[in-house]
C-alpha positions in Angstrom: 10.6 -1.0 5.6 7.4 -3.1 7.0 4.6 -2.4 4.1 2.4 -5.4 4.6 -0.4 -4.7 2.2 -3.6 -6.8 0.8 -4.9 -8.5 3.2 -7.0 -8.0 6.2 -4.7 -5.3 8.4 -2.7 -2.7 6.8 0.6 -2.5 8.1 2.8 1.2 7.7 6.0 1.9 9.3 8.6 4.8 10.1 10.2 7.5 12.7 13.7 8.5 13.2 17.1 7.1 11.6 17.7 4.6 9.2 16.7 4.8 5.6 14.4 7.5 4.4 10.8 5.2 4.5 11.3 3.2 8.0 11.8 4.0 11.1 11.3 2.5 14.9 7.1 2.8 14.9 4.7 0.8 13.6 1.3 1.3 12.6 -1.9 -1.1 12.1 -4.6 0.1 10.2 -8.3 -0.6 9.2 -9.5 -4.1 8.6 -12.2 -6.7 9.0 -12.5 -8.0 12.1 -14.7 -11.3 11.1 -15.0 -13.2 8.0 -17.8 -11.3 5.8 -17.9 -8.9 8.8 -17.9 -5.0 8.5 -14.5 -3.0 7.9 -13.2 -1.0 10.9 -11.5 2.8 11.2 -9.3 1.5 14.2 -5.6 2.5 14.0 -2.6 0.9 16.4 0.3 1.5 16.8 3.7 -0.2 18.8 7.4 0.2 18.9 9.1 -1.6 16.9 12.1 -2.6 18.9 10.7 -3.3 22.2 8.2 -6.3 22.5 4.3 -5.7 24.0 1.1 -5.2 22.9 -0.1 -2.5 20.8 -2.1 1.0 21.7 -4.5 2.7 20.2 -3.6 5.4 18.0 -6.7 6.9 16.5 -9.2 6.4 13.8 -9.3 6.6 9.9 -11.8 8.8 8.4 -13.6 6.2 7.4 -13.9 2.2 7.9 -11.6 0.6 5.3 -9.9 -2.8 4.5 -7.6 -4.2 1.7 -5.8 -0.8 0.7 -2.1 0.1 0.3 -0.1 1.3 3.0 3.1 3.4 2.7 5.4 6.0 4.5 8.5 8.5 4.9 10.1 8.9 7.8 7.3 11.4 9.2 3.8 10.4 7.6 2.5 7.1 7.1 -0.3 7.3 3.6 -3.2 4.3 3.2 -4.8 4.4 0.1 -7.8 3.2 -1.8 -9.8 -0.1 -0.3 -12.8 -1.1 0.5 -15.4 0.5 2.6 -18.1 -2.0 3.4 -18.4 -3.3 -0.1 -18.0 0.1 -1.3 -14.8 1.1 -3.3 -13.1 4.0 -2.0 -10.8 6.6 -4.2 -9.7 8.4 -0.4 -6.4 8.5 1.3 -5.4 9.2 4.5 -1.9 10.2 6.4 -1.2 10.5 9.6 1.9 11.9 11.0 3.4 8.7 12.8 4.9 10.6 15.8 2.0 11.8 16.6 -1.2 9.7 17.8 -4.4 10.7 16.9 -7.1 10.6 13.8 -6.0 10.7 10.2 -6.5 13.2 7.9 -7.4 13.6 4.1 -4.3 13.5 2.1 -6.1 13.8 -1.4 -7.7 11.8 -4.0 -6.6 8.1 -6.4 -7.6 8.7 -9.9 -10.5 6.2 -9.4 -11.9 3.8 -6.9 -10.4 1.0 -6.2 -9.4 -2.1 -3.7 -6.9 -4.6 -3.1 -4.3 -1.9 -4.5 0.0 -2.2 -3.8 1.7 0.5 -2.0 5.4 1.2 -1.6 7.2 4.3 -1.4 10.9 5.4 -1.0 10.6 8.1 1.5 9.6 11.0 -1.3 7.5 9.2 -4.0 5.0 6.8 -3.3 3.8 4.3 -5.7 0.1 2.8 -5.9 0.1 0.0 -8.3 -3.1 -2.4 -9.7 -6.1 -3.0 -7.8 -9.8 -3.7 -8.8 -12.0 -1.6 -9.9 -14.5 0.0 -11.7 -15.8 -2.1 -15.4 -16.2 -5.7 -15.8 -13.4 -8.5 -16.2 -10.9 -7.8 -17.2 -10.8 -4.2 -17.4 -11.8 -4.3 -13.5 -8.6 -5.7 -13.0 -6.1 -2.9 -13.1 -2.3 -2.3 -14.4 -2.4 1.3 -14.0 0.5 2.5 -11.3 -0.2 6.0 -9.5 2.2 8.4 -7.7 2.1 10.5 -4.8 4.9 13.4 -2.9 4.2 11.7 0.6 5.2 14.9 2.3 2.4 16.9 -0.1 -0.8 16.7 0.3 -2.4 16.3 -3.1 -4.2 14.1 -5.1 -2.7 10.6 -7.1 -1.2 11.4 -10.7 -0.9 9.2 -13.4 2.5 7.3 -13.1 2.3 4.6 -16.0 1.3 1.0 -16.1 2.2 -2.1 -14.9 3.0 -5.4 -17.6 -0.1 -7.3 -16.4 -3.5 -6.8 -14.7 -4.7 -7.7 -11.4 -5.5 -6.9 -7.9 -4.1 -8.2 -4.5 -0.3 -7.9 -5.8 2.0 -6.8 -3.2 5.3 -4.2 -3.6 8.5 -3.0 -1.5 11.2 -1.1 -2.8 14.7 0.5 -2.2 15.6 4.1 -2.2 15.3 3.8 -6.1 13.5 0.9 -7.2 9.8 0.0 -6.2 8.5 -3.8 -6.6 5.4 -5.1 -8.0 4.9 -8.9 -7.5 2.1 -11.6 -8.1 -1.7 -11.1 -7.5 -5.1 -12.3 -8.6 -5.0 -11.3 -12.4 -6.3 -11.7 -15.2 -3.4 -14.7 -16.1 -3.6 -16.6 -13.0 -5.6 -16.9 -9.7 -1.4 -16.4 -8.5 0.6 -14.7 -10.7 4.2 -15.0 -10.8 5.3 -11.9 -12.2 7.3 -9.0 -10.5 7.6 -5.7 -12.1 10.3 -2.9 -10.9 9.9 0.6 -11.4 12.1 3.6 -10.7 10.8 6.0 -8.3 12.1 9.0 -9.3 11.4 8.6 -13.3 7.6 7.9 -14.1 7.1 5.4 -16.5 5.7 2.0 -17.6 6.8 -1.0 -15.3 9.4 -3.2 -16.1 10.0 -7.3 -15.6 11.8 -8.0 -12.9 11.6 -11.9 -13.0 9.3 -14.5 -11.5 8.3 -15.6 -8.0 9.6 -18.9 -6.8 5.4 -19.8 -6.7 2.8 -18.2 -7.4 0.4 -16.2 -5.4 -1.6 -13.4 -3.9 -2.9 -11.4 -0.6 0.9 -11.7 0.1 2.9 -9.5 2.4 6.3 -7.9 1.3 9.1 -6.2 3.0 13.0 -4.7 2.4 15.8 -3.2 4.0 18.2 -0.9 1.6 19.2 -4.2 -0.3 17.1 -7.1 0.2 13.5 -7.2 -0.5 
């Protein structure tokens, strides 16, 4: 599993064998090309087991950065972000096999940014993020789920233990991850959170990060995240 979410490139991965969320492509998504410059629609794509330099794969339907990335084995799903200092409530798939644009794949259940993805190849989670209010309650512990192979939009999954924006989240077939973030306990939060894919409900505490921190990247195997 490569999910390398919050910060300025969105990073989804997949194809054939292995476990049911990875595969052997990777994809690059979205972004900001410049400090304070203006997000970009461009999607990548490379092999993951032969070095070299990426290709283009298409475009997003529209110019994002800081959203959550995450995949099955057939259709890689970015969601939420930020559209030029605009919130944005829209994801896309695309079918990673396949180059070409993305698609609509449905609606979150508000706008938001700097939001954690992770999925286990059937549900995918979309946890935190900020949003709409003012601070705190623009600092979100709502969690979100998806079917990646359905179209559809986000339902309501239940709620993290804390509040924040730019955590970070991998997972296993059955457990998803929720760790750190800018909230509204610490500029770096140490707290992970688990929750169980396949029963919606409330997140749990996992334990605590070695430091604290956020705009991190995250990443697992079957075991080991």
């Amino acid at each position: 599993m490569y999910q390398y979410v919050n910060s300025e490139f969105k990073t989804i991965s997949l194809a054939a064998g292995g476990n049911a969320w990875s595969g052997d492509r990777g994809i690059i998504a979205g972004g900001e090309q410049s400090n304070n410059g203006s997000s970009i629609n461009n999607i990548s794509y490379f092999d993951i087991t032969t070095t070299g330099d990426s290709a283009d794969f298409g475009d997003l339907t529209s110019v994002r950065e800081h959203f959550g990335g995450l995949s099955n084995q057939t259709r890689g799903v970015v969601c939420g972000g930020n559209s030029d200092g605009s919130r944005q409530n829209v994801m896309d798939y695309v079918t990673i096999a396949t180059v070409g644009n993305a698609t609509d794949f449905g609606d979150l259940t508000s706008a938001k940014t700097a939001v954690a993805a992770s999925s286990n190849g059937t549900v995918g989670i979309i946890a935190g993020g900020y949003g709409s209010g003012s601070y705190p309650s623009s600092y979100k512990n709502e969690i979100e789920s998806i079917t990646v192979a359905t179209t559809g939009n986000a339902t309501d999954f239940g709620d993290l233990t804390y509040q924040g924006q730019m955590m970070t989240s991998t997972g296993d077939a059955t457990r998803g991850i929720i760790a750190g973030g800018y909230t509204t306990a610490a500029a770096g939060d140490v707290t992970i959170n688990y929750i169980t894919y396949a029963s919606a409900g409330n997140a749990t505490d996992f334990g605590d990060l070695s430091t604290g921190r956020y705009t991190a990247g995250s990443c697992s195997d079957a075991t080991r995240g």
